[in-house]
N, C-alpha and C positions, 0 to 999 in steps of 0.2 A: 584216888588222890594223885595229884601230878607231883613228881619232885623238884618242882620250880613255882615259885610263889610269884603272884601278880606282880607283887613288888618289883621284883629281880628281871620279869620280864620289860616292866615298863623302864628299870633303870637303863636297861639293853636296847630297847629302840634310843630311849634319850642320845643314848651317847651315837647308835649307830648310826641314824638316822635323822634326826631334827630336836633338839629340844621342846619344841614346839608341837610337836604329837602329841595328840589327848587320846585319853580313853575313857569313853562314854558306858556306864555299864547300863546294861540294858536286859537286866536277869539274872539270875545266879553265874557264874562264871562265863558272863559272854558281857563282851564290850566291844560296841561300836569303834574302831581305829580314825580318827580325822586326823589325816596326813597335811590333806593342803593341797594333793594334787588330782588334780581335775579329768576329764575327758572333755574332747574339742568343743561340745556345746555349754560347759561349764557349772557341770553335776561335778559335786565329787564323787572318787571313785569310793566304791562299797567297800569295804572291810572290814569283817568281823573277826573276833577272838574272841573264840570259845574254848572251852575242855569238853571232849571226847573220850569216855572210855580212859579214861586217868594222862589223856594226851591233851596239850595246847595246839590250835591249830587256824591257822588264817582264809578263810573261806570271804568268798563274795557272794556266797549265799545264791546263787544263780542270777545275780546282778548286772554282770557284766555281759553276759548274752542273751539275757533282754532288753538291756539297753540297744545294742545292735538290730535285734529283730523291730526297734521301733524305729527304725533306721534302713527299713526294706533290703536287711543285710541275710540272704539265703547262704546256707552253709553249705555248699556245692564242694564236691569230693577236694578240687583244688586247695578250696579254703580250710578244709577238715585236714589236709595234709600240712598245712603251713601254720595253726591252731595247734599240733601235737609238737611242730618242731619249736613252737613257741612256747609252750608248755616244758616241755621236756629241756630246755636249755635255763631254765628257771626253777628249775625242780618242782614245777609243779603238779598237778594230777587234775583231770577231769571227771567228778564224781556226779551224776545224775544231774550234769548241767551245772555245776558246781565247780569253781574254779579254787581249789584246795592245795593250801602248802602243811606239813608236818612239821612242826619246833621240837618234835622229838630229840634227843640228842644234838641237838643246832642251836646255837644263838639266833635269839628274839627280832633280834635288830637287824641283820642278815638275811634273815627269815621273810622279815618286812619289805625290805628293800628287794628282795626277790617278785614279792606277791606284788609289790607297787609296778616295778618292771614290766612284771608279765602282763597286769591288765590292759597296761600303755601299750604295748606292743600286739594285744588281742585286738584294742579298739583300732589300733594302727590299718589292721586288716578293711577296713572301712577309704582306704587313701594308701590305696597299692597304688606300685608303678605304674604309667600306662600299658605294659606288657601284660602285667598281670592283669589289669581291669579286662581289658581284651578277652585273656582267658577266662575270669569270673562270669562278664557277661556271658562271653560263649556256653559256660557250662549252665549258667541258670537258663536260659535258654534251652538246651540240650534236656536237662533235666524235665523242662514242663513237656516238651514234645514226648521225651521218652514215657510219661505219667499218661500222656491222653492217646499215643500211637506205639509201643511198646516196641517191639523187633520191627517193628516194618520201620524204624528211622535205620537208616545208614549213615552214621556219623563220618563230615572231614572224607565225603568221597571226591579221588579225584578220574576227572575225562581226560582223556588226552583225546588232542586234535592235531595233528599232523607232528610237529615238533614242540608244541605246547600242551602244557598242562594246568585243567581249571580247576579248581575247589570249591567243592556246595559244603559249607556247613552240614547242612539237612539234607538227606536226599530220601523219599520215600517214593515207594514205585506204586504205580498207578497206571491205568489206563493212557494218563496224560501225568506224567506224574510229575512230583510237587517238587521243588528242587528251594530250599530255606536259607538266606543268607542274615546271620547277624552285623550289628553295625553297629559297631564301640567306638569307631573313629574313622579320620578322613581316608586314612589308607585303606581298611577293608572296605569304605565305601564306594574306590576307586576300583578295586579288586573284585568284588561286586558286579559293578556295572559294564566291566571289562569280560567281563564272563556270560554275562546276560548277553550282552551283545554278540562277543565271537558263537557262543554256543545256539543264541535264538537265532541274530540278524544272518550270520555269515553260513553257520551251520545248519541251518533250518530244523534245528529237532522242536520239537510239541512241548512245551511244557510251563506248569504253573510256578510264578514264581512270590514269594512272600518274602519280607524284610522287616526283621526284628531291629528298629533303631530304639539304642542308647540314649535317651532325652537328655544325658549329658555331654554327649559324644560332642565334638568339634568340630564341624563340619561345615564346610564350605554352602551356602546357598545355591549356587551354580549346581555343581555337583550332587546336593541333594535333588534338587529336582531333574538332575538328569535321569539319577537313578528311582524315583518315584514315577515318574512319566512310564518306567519300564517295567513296573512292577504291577500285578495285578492286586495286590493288596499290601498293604505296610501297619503293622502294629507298634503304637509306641511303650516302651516298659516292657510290663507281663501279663498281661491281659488274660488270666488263665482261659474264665468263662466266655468273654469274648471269644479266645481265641478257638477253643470245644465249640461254639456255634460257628463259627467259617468254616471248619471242619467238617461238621454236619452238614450244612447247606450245600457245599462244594461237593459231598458224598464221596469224602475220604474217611470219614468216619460214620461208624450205623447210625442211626437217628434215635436208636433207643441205648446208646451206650451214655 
């Protein structure tokens, strides 16, 4: 048994939180929470109260990170690091996908406005800065190369050429080897094609190039097709299966992996 009655819990959000808060019960000691507030596509957000083991406690039931994932939202190291600082400035806990706050010794209302906080701030990850998009794509990118060519990627290698220095995203050695630029926005696609060029046209080295574009990215027409012109292959999105057959066929990867 809890030592706090529903009662007492719901007079506690009333006042901390909205009058307006209902609770739906939906089983012995679990009630659906309807706050009012929404996520971007205008679901409301999941909140449950239930009792645990003689505890009250606000859970999204694993609601809010599938919502995401229907949202071709990949949880890339980046993102799992900015998820905990989210988490954790909220007081809340991440339990088997499970977005959990504790009302143990804490006010209900308090409690709520934490859990309402944090999910906002979860789904916020969905409409990062352009810095970060940058970074996200990079890493979900990075992640499926690492999944289908393992150590042989070399991440963020840089050449130097005389007094300049160029950066591959991807670099994987080969015969002719494969040199991978992602493309979140107009500048790496400037960055990009300033590379291909010094390193192909000017430098003469051998080598395959591929370009991961952001179908959201903002990018100039000009400049994309300057840089498609130089590229021998371009993938849009994540194409995993796709991208394991180019692989293949190119004979950067075995034919039976």
């Amino acid at each position: 048994m809890t030592d706090i009655s529903i009662e007492e819990i719901q007079s506690s959000i009333k006042k901390s939180v909205c009058s307006k808060v209902e609770l739906e019960p939906r089983g012995v000691d679990r009630y659906l929470v309807h706050t009012g507030f929404c996520f971007q596509d205008g679901d409301e957000l999941h909140i449950l109260l239930k009792e645990i083991s003689g505890k009250w406690v606000f859970t999204d039931e694993g609601h809010t990170l599938m919502w995401l994932s229907y949202e071709d939202f990949t949880l890339t190291d980046n993102r799992k690091a900015l998820l905990q600082v989210t988490l954790s400035s909220n007081h809340a806990d991440l339990q088997d996908g499970r977005i959990v706050i504790d009302c143990t010794g804490r006010d209900a209302g308090c409690c709520l406005l934490s859990m309402i906080q944090a999910l906002l701030q979860v789904a916020d990850l969905l409409y990062l800065s352009r810095s970060n998009v940058k970074n996200t794509y990079s890493d979900d990118v990075k992640d499926m190369m690492r999944s289908l060519l393992g150590d042989r990627c070399v991440f963020d290698k840089t050449i130097s050429r005389g007094n300049e220095n160029y950066s591959i995203d991807i670099y994987v050695d080969d015969p002719v080897p494969l040199c991978i630029f992602t493309i979140p926005n107009g500048d790496r696609c400037k960055d990009a094609l300033i590379t291909i060029l010094a390193l192909g046209t000017e430098a003469k080295m051998q080598f395959t190039t591929v370009i991961f574009m952001d179908p959201s990215a903002d990018i100039s027409k000009d400049n994309l097709v300057k840089l498609t012109n130089r590229t021998d292959k371009t993938f849009y999105s994540l194409p995993k299966p796709e991208v394991a057959t180019y692989l293949k066929k190119s004979g950067v990867m075995p034919l039976e992996a």
